[in-house]
N, C-alpha and C positions, 0 to 999 in steps of 0.2 A: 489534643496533645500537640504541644510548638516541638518541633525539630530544634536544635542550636544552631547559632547562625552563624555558620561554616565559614572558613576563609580560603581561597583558593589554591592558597600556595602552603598550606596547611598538611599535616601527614594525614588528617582526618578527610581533608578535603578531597585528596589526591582520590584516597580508596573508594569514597562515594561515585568520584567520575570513573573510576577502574570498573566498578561493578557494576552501576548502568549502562557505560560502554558497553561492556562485556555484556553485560543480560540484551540488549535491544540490538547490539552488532549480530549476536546468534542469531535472532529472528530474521535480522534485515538477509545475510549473508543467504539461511536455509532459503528465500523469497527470489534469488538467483540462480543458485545452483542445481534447483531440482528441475529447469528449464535443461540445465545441458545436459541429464539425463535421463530425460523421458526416452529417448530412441533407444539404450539400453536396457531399460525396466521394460518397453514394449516386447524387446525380442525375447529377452529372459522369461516374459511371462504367455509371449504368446499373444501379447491382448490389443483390443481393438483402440483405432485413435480415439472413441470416447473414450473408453476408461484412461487414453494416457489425460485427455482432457479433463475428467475428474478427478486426476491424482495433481493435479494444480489448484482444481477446484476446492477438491472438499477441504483444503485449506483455508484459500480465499473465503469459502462460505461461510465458516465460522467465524475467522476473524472478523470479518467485515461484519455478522451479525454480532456481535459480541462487543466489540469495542467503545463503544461507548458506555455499556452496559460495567465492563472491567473496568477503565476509568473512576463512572460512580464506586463500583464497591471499595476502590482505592480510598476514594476522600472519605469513606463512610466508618472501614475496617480494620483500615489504615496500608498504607502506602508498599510500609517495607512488607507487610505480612503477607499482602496479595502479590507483589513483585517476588517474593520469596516461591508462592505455591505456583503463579505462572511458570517460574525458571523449570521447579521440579517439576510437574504439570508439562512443559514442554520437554525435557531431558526423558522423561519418562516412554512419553508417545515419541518421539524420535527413534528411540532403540526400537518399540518396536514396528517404524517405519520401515528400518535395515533388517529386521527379523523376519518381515512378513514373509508369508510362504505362497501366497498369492496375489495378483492385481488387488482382490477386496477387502481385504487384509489393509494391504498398503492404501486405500482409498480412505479406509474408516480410522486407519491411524494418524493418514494426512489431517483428518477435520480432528479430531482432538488434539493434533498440535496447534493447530490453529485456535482454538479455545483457550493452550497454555499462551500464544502470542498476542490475545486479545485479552488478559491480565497481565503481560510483563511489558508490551509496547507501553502504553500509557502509563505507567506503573515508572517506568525510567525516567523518562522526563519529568514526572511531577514532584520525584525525590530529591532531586536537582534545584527545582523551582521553590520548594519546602524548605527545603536543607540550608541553602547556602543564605549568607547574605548581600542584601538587596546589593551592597555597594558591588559584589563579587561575581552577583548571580547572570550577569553577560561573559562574563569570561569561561564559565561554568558550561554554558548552555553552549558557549561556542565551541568550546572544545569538547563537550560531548558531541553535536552537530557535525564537527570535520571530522573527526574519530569515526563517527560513526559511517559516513560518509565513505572512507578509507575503505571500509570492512563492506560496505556494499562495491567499491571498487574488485576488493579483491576477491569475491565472489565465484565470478567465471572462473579466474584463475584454478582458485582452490575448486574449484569444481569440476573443471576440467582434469587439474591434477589426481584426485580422487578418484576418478572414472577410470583411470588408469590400474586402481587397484581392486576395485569394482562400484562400481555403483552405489550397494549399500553404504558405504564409506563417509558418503553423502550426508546419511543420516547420524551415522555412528560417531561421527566426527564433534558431534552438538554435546554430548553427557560429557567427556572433559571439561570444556568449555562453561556446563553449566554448573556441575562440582565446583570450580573456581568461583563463578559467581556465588553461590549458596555459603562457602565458607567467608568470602570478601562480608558479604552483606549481614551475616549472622552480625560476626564480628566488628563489624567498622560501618554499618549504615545504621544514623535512628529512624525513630517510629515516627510518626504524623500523620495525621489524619485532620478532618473537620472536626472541631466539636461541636457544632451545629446542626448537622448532620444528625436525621431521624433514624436513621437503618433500613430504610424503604425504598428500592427501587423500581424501575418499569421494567418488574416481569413480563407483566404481557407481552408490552411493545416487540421485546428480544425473541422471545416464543413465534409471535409472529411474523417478525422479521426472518429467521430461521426457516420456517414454515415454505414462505410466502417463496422466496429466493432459491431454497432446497426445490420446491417445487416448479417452478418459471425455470431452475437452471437445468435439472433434469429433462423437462419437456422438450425444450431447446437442444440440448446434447443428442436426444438420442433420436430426434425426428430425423438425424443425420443418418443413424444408421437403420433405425429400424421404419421411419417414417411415420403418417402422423395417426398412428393405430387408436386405438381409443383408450388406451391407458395414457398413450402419451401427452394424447390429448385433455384427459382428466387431470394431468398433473399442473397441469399449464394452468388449467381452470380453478383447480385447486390451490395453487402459488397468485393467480391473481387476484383470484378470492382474499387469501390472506394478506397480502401487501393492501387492498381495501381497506381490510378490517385493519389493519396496524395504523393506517390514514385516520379513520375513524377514531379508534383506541387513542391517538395523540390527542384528536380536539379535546376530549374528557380527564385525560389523564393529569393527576396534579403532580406529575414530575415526568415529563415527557423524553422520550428520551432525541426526539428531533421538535424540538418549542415550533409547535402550527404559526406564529407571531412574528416571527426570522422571515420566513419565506414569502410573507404578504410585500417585504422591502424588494421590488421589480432588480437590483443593484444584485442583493444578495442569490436572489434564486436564479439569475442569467451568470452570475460568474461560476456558480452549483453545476446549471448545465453546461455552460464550457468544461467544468471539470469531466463530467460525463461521459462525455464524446471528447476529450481528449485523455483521457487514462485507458477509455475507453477503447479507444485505436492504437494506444501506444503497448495494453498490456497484451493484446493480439498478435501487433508485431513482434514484440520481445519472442515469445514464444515459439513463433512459425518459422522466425527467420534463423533461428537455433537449429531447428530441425531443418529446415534447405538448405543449410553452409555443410550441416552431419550427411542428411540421405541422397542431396542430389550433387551440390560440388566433393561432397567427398572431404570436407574438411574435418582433422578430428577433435576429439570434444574439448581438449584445451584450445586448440585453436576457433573454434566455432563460438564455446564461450567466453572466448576474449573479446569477441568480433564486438558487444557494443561497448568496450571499455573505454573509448574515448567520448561517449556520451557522458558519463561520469565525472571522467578528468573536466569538460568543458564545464560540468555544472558545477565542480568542484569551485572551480577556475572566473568563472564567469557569476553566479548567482547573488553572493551580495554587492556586485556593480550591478547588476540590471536591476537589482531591489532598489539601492538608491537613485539609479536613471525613473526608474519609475514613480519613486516619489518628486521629482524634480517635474517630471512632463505628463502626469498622469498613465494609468494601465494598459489604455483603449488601443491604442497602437502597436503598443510590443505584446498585445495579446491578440492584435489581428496579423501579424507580421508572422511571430512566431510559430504560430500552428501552419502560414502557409508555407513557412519552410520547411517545415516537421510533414507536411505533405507531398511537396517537393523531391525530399531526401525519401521517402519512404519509394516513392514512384519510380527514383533512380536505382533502391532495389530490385526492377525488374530487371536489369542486366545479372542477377545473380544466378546463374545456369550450372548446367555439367563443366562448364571449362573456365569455369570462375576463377579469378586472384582476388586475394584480398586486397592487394594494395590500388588496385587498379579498377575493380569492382564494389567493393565492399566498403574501401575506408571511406571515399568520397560521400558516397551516402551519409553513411556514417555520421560523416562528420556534420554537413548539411543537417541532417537532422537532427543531431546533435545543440549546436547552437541555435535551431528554432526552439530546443524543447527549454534552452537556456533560457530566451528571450522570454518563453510562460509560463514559467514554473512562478517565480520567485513574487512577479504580480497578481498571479492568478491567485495564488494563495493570502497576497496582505488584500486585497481586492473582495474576499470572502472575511476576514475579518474588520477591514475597514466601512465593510458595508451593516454592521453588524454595533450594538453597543456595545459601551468597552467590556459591561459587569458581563455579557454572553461572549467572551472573546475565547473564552478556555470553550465550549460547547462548541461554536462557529464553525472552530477548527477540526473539532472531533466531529463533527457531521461531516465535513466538508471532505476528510481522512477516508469517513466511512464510503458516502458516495462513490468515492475512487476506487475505492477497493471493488464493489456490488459493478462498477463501470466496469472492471474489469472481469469480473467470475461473469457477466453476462455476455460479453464481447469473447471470452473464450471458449463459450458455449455456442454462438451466434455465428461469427465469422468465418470458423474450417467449414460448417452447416452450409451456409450459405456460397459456399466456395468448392464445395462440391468436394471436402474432404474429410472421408468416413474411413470403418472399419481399417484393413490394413497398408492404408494409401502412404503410411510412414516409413512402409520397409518396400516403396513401388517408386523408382525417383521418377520416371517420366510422369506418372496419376498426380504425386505430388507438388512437381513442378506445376502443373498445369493448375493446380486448385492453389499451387502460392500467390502464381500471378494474380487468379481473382482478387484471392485475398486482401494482398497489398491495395490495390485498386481503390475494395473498401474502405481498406485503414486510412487511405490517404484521404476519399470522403468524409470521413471522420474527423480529419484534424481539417480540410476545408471549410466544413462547415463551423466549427470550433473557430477559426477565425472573423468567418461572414457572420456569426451569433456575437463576437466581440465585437466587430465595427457597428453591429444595428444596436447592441443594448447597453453594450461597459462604456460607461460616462466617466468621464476626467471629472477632477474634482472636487473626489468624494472625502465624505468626513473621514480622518485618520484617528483610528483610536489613538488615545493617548497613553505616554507611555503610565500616568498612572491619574488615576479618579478617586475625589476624594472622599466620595460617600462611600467606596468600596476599599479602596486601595489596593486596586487590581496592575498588576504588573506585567507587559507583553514583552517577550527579547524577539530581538532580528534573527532569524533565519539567517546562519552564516551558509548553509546545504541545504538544499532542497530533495528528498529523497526524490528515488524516481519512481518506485513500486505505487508511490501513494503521495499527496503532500504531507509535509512533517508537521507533527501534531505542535501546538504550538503549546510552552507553559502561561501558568494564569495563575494568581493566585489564588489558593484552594478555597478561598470561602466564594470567588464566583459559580461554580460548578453549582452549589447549592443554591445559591441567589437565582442562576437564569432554569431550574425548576422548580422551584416556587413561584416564581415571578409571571412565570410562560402560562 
C-alpha cells in the first residue's frame, strides 16, 4: 500500500508531523523524566537502589529488545496501525505506572511500556519517511528531528515540575498526550506498508534477546545487593547462554534481525563499539548525577533535572555543523576529541558535594561535557551508516539505536555495582557521595576509552552512502538532532528493511 505524497506546507502534511511529533516526543520525554524521579518513587516505596535501578531498566529492556523487531512489524502490518497500538500500548501501561501500588508493580509496568515504545519510536519516523514527498521529505524529517528534540529538552523541566505534584504525575501526564495522538492519526495519517513484505519476522532472535539481556541484567543488578549467590549467578549464566544462542540464531536465520554480514566490515563494528562505551557511560551518568544534585547537594527535583539541559541546547545547537564538519575532514578525530571531553566534563563532576552551586560546580561540567558529546553524536552515527551499504542504511541504524539502548540497561546495572552503590545508599548522602565519585571515574573511562577505540580503528574516508541508489531507490535525510538517550533512528525507504533480510 503507497501512502500519498504529502507536501509540507500542506494541512495534511502539518497533522502527519503533529502526530508523530506527538507520539515519539511522549516516549523520548517519559526516557528523561523518570531519572528525576527515582529518589521519590524510592522513598514512597521503601525500596532498594536495585529496584530504583530496574524501574529504568525494565524499560530500557524491552525497548531495546524489541525495537527492531516493532520496526519490521511496521513495514510488514503497516505503519499507521502499529504506531497506533504502540501509542495505546504505551498510554495504557503508563497509567498503570502512576497506579502501581508497589516497586513491582511499577517495574513490570515500566517493561510494557517499553514494548508500547519499541512499536511507536520506529513507527514515527518511517510514517514521515512513507508519507511525504521525496521533494519535501527533508523538511519533514527535519522538523520532526528539532521538535522532537525540543520535547527531549523539556523533559527535566516537566519532570521536575511534576514531582512537585507528586511523582505519579510522571506517568499520568502521557494518556492525554497519547488520546491526541490516537485521534490525529486515526483521522489525518495513511496507511503503508511494504508489499513485498512475507509477514515473517525474527521471533526467535527478539525472544532471545529479551532472555539473554533480562538475564545478564538481573545478574548484574542484584550481585550489588545480594552478591553473587547462586541464583545470581544462574541468571548471568542463563542471559549469556541466550545472547549465544541469539549469535547463533542470526547466522541461520533468513531475516535476521542484526544481518551477521554488517559486522564482518572492521569500519562498522568499531564505530558499534564506540557507540557501546559511549551510551554506555553517558546513560550512567545521566542517572547518578540526577540523584547527587537530589540526595547529596540537596538540590530539588526541577532544579536537578534541569542540571543536563544545556547538554541538549548544545546538540540542538551544534549537531548538524559537526555533521557537515565531519563530512568535510572525516569522523576519526571529532570522535577521538569528543569523548575525551565527554570525559574530562564527567571527572569535573567530582566537585559535586554537600556545598555544591550549580553555576559554579555543575554548569562547567556540564557544559564541557556537553559539547564533547556534540562533537560524537552526529559522526558516530553517519560513521555507522556510511560504513554500511546504502539498501542496509534503514537496519544499520536500527542496530546501531538498539546497541545503545542494551549499552545503557547494562551500564546501569553495572556501574552503581561496581561503585559500591546498593540497597539504601540513595536516601545515605555521605554512602552516596562516595559510590558517585567511583562511579564517575568509571564513566569517564568509558568515554576515554571510546575515544583511544576511535583514534586506533575510525578511518577517514569512508564510503558515504548516497543520498539515493538506483537498483533500490533508498533515500537517507541528515540528522538535524541527534537524540541523546540513544542515536536517532534514521528513515530509509521501506522497501530496504526488507531487501537487507533477505539479502543478509
Amino acid at each position: 500500500m503507497s501512502a500519498p505524497a504529502l507536501r509540507m506546507g500542506s494541512p495534511a502534511g502539518r497533522w502527519v508531523v503533529a502526530a508523530t511529533v506527538l507520539g515519539s516526543g511522549m516516549a523520548m520525554l517519559d526516557g528523561t523524566v523518570v531519572n528525576v524521579a527515582l529518589r521519590a518513587i524510592g522513598k514512597e516505596f521503601d525500596a532498594s537502589f536495585a529496584a530504583l535501578q530496574w524501574t529504568v531498566n525494565g524499560y530500557t529492556l524491552t525497548l531495546a529488545s524489541l525495537i527492531l523487531i516493532g520496526g519490521s512489524f511496521g513495514d510488514r502490518f503497516g505503519r499507521r496501525r502499529i504506531f497506533l497500538i504502540g501509542v495505546l500500548w504505551f498510554a495504557v501501561a503508563s497509567l498503570l505506572c502512576g497506579a502501581a501500588p508497589n516497586v513491582g508493580v511499577l517495574i513490570a509496568a515500566r517493561a510494557l511500556q517499553g514494548i508500547g515504545g519499541a512499536l511507536l519510536t520506529p513507527g514515527s519516523l518511517a510514517i514521515i519517511s512513507a508519507s511525504f514527498a521525496k521533494s519535501d521529505r527533508p523538511a519533514a524529517v527535519g522538523a520532526w528531528s528539532g521538535l522532537g528534540g525540543i520535547a527531549a529538552a523539556a523533559g527535566p523541566l516537566v519532570g521536575g515540575w511534576l514531582l512537585e505534584l507528586n511523582w505519579r504525575w510522571v506517568f499520568f501526564v502521557n494518556a492525554p498526550v497519547a488520546l491526541a495522538v490516537l485521534l490525529i492519526t486515526v483521522r489525518h495519517v495513511p496507511e503503508s506498508r511494504d508489499e513485498q513484505a512475507d509477514g515473517r519476522v525474527d521471533i526467535v532472535g527478539a525472544v532471545l534477546t529479551v532472555i539473554g539481556l533480562a538475564g545478564l541484567t538481573y545478574s548484574l543488578t542484584s550481585a550489588g545487593d545480594a552478591g553473587m549467590t547462586a541464583s545470581v549467578l544462574a541468571s548471568g549464566v542463563a542471559g549469556i547462554a541466550a545472547l549465544a544462542a541469539f549469535m547463533v540464531a542470526q547466522q541461520r536465520s533468513r531475516r535476521p534481525l542484526a544481518p551477521p554480514a554488517m559486522f564482518r566490515n572492521v569500519q562498522f563494528s568499531a564505530s558499534n563499539a564506540a557507540t557501546f562505551l559511549m551510551y554506555g557511560g553517558l546513560s550512567a551518568m545521566m542517572v547518578l548525577l540526577v540523584l547527587q544534585l537530589q540526595v547529596v547537594a540537596g538540590f530539588s527535583p526541577i532544579l536537578a533535572g534541569s542540571s543536563l539541559l544545556p547538554v541538549t541546547l548544545l546538540m540542538l545547537a551544534l549537531s548538524a555543523r559537526v555533521g557537515a564538519l565531519s563530512q568535510r575532514i572525516g569522523p576519526r578525530w571529532l570522535m577521538t576529541v569528543g569523548p575525551m571531553l565527554c570525559g574530562s566534563g564527567v571527572l569535573l563532576l567530582l566537585r559535586v558535594g554537600g556545598n555544591a552551586h550549580y553555576i559554579s560546580d555543575v554548569l562547567p561540567a556540564v557544559v564541557i561535557f556537553g559539547l564533547g558529546l556534540s562533537l560524537t553524536v552526529a559522526p558516530l552515527t553517519s560513521t555507522v551508516l556510511a560504513a554500511a551499504e546504502d539498501r542496509h542504511a534503514g537496519v544499520a541504524s536500527g542496530v546501531n539505536n538498539a546497541i545503545a539502548r542494551a549499552a545503557g540497561l547494562l551500564a546501569i546495572a553495572v556501574v552503581p555495582t561496581a561503585a559500591g552503590i546498593s540497597g539504601a545508599d540513595y536516601a545515605n548522602s555521605a554512602a552516596f557521595n562516595s559510590g558517585f565519585d567511583t562511579a564517575m571515574v568509571i564513566c569517564a573511562g568509558l568515554f576515554f576509552a571510546t575515544g583511544l577505540l576511535s583514534l586506533g580503528l575510525i578511518r577517514n574516508g569512508v564510503r558515504t552512502a548516497s543520498v539515493s541508489a538506483p537498483e533500490t531507490d533508498i533515500h537517507v535525510e541528515q540528522c538535524t538532532h541527534c537524540g541523546i538517550n540513544a542515536p536517532q533512528l534514521h528513515p530509509a525507504e521501506c522497501s530496504a528493511q526488507e531487501s537487507v533480510s533477505s539479502d543478509a
